[in-house]
BAFI-3210 file (N, C-alpha, C; in Angstrom, 3 decimals, decimal comma, padded with zeros to 6 digits):
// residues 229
n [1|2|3|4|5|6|7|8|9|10|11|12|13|14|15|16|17|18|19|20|21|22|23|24|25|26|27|28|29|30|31|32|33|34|35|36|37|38|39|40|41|42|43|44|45|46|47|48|49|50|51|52|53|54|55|56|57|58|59|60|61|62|63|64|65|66|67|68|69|70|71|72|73|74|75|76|77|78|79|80|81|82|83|84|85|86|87|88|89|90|91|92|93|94|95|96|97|98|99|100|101|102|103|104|105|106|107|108|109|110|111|112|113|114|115|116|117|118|119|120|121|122|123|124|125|126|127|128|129|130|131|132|133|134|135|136|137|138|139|140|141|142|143|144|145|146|147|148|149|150|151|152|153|154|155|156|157|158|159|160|161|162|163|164|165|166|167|168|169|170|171|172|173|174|175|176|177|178|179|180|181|182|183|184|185|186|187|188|189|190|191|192|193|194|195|196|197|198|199|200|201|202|203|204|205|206|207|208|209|210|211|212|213|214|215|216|217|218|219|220|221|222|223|224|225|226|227|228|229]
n.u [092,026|092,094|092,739|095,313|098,459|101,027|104,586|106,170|105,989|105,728|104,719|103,290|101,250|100,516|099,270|097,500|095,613|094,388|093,374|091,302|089,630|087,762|085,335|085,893|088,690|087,492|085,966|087,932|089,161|091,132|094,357|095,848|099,704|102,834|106,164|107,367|108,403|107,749|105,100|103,922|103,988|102,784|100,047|099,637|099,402|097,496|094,876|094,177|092,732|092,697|093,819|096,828|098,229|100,380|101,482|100,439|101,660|104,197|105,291|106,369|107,845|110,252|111,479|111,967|113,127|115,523|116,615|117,869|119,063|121,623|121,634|123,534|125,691|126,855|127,116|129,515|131,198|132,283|131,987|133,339|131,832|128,727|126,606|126,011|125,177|125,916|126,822|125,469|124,151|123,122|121,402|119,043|117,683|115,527|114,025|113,934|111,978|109,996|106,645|107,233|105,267|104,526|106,366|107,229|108,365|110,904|112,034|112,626|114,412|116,658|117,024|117,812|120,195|121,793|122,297|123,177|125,523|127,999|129,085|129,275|127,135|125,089|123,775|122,359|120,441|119,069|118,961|116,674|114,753|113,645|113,297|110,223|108,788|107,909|106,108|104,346|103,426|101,522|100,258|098,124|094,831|093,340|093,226|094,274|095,874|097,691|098,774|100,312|102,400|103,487|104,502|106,423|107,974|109,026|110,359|112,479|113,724|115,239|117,760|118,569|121,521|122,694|123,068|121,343|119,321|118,787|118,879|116,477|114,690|114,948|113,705|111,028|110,724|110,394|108,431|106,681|103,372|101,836|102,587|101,673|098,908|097,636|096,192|094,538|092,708|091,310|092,836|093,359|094,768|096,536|095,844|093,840|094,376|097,027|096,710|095,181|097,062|098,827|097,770|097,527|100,382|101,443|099,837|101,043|103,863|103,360|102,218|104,640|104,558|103,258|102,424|100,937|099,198|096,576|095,224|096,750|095,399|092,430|092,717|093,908|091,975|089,844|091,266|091,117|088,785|087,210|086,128|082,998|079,765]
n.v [111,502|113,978|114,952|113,380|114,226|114,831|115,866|117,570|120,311|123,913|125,217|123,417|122,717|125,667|126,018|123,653|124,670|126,682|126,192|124,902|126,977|130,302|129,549|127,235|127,855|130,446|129,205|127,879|127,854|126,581|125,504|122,571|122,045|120,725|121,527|122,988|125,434|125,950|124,871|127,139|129,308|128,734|128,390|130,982|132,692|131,853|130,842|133,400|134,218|131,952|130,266|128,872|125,893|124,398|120,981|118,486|115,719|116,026|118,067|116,897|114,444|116,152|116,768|114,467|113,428|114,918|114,072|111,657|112,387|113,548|111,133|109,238|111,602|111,297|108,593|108,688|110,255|108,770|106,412|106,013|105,283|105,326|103,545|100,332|096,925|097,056|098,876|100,836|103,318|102,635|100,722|101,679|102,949|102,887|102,933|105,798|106,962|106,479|107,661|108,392|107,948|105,690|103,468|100,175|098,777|097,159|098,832|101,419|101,121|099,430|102,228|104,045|102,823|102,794|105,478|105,910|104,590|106,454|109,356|111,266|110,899|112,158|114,360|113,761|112,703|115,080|116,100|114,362|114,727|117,604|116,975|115,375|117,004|118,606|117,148|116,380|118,910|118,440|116,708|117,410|118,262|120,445|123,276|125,488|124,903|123,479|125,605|127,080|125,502|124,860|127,649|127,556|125,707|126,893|129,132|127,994|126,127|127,083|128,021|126,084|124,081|121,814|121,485|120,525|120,444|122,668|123,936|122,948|123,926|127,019|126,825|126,515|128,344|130,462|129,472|130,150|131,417|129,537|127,331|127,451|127,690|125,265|125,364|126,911|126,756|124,265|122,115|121,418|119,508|117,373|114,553|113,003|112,982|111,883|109,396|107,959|108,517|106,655|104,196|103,868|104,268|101,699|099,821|100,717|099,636|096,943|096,157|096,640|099,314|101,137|101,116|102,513|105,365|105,724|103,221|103,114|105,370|104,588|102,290|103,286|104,576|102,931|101,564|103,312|104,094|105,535|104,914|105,110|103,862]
n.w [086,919|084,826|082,788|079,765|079,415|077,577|078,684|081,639|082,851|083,616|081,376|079,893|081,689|081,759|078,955|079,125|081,003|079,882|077,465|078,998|078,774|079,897|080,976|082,704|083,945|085,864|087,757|089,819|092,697|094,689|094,019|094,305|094,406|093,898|095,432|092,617|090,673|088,455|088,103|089,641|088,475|086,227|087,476|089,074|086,803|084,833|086,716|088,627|090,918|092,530|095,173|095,918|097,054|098,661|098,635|101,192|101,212|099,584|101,041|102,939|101,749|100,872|103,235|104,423|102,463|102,824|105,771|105,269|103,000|104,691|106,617|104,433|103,783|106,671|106,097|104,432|105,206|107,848|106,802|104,687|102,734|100,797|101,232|102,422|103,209|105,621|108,883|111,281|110,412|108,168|108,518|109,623|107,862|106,600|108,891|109,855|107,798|109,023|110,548|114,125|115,380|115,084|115,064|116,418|119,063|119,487|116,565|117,647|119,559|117,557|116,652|118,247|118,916|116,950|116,841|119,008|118,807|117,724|118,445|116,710|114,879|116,348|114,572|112,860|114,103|115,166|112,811|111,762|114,012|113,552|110,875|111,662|113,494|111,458|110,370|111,862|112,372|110,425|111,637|113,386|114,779|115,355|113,623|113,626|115,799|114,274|112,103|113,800|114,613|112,409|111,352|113,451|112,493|110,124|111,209|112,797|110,947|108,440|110,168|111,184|112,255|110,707|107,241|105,400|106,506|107,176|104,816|103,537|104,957|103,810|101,809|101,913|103,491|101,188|099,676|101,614|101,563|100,002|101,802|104,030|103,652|103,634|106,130|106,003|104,273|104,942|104,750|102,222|099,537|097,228|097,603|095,845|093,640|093,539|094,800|092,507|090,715|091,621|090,872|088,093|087,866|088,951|087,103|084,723|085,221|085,633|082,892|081,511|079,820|077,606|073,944|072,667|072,610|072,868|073,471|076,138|077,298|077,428|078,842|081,742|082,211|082,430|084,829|086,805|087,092|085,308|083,232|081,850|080,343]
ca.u [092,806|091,182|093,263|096,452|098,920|102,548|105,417|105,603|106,443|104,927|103,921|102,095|099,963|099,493|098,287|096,309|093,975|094,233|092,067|089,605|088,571|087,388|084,217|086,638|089,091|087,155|085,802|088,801|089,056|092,127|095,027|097,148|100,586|104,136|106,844|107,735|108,054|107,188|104,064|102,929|104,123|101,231|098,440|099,436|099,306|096,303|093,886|094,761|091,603|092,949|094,744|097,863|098,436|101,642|100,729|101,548|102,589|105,098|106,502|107,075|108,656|110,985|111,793|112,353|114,435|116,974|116,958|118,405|120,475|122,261|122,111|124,400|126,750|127,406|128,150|130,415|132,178|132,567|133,017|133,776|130,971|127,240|125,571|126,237|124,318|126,843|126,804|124,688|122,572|122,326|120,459|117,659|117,574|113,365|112,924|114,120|111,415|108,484|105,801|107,766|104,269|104,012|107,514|107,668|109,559|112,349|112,154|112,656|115,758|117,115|117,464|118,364|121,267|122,380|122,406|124,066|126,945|128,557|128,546|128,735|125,396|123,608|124,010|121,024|119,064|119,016|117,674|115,277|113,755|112,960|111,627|109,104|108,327|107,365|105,111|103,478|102,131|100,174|098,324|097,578|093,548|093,026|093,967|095,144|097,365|098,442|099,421|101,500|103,501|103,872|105,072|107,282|109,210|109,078|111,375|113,319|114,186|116,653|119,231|119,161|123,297|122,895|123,641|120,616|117,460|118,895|118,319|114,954|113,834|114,975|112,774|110,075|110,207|110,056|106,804|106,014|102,367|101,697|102,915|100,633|097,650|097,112|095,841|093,825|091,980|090,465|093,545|093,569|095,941|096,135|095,766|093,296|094,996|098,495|096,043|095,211|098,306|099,498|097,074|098,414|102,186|101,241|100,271|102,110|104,754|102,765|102,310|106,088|104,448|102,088|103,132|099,758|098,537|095,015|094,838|097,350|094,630|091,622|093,738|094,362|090,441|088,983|091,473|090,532|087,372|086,582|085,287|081,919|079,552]
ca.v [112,226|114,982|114,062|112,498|115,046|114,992|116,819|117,961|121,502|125,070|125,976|122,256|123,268|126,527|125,373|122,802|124,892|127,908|125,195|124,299|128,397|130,440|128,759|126,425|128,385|131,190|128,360|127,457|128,544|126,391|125,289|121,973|121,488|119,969|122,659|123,446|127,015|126,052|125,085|127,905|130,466|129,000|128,756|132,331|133,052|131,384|130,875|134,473|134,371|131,131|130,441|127,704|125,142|123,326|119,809|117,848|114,556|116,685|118,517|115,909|113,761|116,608|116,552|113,011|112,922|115,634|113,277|110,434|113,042|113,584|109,752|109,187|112,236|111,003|107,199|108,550|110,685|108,014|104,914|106,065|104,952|106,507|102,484|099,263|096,040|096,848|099,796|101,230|103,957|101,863|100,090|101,903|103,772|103,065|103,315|107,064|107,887|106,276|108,125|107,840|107,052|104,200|102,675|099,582|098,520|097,296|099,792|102,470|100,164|100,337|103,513|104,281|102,106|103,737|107,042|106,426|103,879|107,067|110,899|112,293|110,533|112,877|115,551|112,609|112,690|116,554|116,378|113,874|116,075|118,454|116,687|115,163|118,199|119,626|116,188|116,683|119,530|118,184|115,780|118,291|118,080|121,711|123,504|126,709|124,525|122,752|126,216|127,477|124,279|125,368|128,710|127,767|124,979|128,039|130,286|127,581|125,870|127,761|128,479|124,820|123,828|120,541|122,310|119,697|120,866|124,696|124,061|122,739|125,661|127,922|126,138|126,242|130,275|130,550|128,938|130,479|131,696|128,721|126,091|127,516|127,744|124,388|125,168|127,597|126,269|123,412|121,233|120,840|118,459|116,944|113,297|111,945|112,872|111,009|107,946|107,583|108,357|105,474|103,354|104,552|104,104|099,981|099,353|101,273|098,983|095,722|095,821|096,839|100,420|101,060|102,211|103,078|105,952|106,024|102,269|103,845|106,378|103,788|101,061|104,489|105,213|101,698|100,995|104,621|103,886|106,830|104,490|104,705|103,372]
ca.w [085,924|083,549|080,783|079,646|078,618|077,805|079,149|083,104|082,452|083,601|080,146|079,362|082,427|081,373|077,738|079,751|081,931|078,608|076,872|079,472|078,801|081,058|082,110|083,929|085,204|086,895|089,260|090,307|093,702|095,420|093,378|094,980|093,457|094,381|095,049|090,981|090,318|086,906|088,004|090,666|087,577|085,460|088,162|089,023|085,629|084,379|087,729|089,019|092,368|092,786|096,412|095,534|098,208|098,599|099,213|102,104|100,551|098,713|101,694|103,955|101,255|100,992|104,745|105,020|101,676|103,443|106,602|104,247|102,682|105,935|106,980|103,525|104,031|108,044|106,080|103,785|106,263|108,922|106,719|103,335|101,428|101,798|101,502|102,305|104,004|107,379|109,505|111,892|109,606|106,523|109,262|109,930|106,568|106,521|110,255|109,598|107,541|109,490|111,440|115,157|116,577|114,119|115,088|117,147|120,422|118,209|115,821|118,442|119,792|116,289|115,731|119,649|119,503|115,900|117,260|120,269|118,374|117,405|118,706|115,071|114,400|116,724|113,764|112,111|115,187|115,116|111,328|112,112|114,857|112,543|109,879|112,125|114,077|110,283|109,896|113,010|112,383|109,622|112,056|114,715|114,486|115,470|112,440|114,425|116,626|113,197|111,941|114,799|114,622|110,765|111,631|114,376|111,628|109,236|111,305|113,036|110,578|107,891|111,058|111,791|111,835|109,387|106,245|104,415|107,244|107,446|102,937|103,276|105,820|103,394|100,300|102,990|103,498|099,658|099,770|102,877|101,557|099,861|102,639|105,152|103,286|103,914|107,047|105,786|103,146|105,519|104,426|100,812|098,998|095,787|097,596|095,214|092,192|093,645|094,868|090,999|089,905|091,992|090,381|086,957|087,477|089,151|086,263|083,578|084,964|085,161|081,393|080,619|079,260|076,094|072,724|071,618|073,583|072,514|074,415|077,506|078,329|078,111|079,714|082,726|082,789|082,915|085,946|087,862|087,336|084,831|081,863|081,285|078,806]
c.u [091,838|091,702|094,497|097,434|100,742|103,509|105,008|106,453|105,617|104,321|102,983|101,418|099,271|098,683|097,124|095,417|094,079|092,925|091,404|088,961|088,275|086,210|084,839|087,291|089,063|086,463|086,310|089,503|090,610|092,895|095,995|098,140|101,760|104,937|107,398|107,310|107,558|105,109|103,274|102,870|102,715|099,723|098,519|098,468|097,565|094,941|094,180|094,280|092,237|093,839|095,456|097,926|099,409|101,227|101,605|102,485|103,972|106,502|107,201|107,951|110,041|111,899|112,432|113,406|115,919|117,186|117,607|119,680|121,846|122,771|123,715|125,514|127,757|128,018|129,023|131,338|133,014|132,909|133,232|133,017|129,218|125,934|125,743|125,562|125,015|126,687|125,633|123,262|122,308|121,317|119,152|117,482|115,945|113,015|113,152|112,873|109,897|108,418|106,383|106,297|103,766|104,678|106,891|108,607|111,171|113,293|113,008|113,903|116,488|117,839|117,979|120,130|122,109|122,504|123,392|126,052|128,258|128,627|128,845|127,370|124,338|123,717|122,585|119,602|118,296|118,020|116,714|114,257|113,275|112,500|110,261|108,329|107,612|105,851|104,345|102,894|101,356|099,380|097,951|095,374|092,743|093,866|094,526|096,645|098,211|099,515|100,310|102,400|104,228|104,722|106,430|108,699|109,821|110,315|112,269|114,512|115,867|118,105|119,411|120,886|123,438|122,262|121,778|119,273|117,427|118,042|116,473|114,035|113,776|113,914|111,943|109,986|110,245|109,223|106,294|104,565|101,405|101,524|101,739|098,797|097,401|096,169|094,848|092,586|091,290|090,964|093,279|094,587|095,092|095,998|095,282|093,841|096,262|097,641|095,750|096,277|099,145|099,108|097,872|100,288|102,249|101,355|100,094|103,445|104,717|102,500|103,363|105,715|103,771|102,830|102,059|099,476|097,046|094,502|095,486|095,824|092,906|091,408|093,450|092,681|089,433|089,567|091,283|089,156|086,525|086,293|083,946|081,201|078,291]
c.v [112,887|114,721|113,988|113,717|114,983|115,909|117,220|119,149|122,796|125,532|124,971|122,373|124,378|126,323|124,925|124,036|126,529|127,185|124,847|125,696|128,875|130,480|128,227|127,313|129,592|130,534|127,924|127,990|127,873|125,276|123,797|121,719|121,129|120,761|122,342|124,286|127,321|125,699|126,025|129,053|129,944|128,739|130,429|133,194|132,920|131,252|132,478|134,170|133,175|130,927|128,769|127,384|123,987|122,130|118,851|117,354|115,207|116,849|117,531|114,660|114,458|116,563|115,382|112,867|113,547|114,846|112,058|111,154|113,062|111,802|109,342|109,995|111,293|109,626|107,469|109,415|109,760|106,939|104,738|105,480|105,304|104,803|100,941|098,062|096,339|098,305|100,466|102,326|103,511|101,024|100,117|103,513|104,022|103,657|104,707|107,702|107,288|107,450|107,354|107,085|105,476|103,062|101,557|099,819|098,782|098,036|100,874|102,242|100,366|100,991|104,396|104,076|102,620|104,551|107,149|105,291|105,358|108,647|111,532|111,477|111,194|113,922|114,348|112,361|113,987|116,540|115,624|114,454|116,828|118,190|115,980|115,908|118,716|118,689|116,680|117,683|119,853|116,908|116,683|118,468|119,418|122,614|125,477|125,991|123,851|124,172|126,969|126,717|124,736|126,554|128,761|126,820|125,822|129,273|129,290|126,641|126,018|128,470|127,023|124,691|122,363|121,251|121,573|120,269|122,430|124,876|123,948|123,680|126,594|127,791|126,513|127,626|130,852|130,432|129,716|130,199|130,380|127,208|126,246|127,790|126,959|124,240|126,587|128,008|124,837|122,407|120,880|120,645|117,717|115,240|112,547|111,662|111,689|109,634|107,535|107,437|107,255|104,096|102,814|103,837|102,639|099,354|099,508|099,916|097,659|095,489|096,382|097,949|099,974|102,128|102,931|104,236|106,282|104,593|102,726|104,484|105,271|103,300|102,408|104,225|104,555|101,364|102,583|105,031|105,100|106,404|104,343|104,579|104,508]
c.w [084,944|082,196|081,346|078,862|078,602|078,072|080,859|083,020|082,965|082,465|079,495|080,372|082,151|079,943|077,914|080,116|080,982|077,727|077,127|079,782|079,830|082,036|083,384|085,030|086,112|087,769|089,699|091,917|094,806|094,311|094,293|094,312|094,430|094,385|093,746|090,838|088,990|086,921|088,578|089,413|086,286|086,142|088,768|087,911|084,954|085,198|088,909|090,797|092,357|094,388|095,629|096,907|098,030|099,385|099,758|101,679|100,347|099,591|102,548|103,638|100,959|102,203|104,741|103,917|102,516|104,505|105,667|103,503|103,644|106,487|105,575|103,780|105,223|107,358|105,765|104,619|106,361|108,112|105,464|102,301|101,803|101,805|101,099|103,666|105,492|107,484|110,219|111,824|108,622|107,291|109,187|109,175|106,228|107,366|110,282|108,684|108,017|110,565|113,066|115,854|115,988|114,207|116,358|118,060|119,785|117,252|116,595|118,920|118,866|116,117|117,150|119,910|118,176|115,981|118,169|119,567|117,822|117,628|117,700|114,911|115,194|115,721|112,775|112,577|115,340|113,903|111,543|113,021|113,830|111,444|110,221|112,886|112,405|110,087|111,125|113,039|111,302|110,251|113,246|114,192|114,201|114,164|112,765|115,156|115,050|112,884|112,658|114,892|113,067|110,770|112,517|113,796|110,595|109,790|112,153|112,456|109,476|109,240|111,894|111,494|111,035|108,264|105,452|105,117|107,010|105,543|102,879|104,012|104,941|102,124|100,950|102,915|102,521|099,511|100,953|102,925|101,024|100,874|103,484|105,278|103,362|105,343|106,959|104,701|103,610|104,869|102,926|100,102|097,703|096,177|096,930|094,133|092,537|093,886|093,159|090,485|090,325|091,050|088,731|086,841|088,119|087,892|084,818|083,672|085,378|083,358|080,593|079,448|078,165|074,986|072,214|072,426|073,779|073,606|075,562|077,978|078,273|078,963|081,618|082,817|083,340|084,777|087,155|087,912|086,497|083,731|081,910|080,243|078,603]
res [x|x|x|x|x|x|x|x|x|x|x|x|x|x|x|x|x|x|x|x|x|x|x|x|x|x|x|x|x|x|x|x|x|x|x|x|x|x|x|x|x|x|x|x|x|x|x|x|x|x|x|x|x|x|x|x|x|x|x|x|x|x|x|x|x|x|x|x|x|x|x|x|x|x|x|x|x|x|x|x|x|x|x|x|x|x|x|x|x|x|x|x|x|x|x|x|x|x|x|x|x|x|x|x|x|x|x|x|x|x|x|x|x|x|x|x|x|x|x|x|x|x|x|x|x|x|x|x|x|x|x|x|x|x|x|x|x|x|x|x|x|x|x|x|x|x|x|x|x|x|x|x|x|x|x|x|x|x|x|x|x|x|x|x|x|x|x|x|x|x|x|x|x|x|x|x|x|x|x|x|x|x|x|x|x|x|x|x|x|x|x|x|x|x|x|x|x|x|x|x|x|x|x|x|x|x|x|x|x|x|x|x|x|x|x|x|x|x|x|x|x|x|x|x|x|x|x|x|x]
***
């Protein structure tokens, strides 16, 4: 973390990188952020040469939330409530957003036998295809074949027929230039910053939050390892 700043806003970023002058930000050469139009409007703004890069993490938590979206709709359809310990997709409500090559025997069983308990639940299996087709081609190794997989979720997606994947295609060709610069910028993502920030929000809520903020951002620097003497 560079500093500790309040508010998550497009204009408390642009303030931010207005004040680190423009020593800083004419070396700023690749931008990662989380789709927020509030924030691409102040790295436009403020890092002009800058290339923005929509970062994985981000998208594929998007993806997988609309697969969950969809699992909820299909409960409340079918059994009038979108979550409860019984029924066949409150089931395998996790195994939906694992990495399929990561699933178990069982796992795979699961979510086999939840799909097939009902022929409206292939409208779940459908969105799940496509949000792992989008993941997949952020592990493709070759970063040409990555982006043809990128391109090919990019125009198939917004005419998907589940109202929640066709939405997230369309978010997706909004970003277009952004999304696919990841594969053109030799994969750059804001991973380290979110690995800290994990660190950070452990434990923010191991010590039931800080009132002081002058000890908060110590407390933050000693445990990310950015205190020195």
């Amino acid at each position: 973390m560079l500093d500790l700043v309040p508010g998550r806003s497009g204009a408390v970023l642009a303030d931010w990188l207005t004040g680190r002058g423009e020593g800083f930000t004419s070396g700023v050469e690749i931008a990662a952020l989380d789709p927020f139009h509030g924030y691409k409007r102040a790295i436009d703004d403020e890092l002009e040469d800058a290339t923005a890069v929509l970062d994985a993490f981000h998208v594929v938590k998007l993806a997988l939330g609309a697969v969950d979206e969809v699992r909820r709709r299909l409960q409340q359809q079918i059994c009038g409530h979108r979550g409860r310990n019984v029924g066949p997709l409150y089931g395998i409500r996790t195994v939906i957003r694992c990495d399929p090559a990561r699933l178990t025997e069982r796992q795979w069983r699961r979510f086999n036998d939840a799909v097939a308990a009902d022929p409206r639940h292939e409208e779940l299996f459908i969105a799940w295809q496509g949000a792992h087709e989008l993941r997949q081609a952020y592990h493709h190794k070759n970063l040409e074949t990555g982006r043809s997989a990128a391109e090919k979720v990019l125009a198939t997606l917004p005419s998907c027929p589940i109202p929640e994947i066709a939405r997230l295609g369309r978010a997706l060709r909004k970003w277009k230039d952004s999304f696919l610069a990841y594969w053109t910028t030799d994969r750059s993502n804001n991973g380290g910053t979110e690995a800290i920030n994990g660190l950070i929000e452990l434990n923010r809520r191991l010590a039931r939050g800080y009132r002081n903020r002058d000890n908060y951002r110590l407390r933050m620097l000693l445990i990310a390892g950015g205190l020195r003497t």
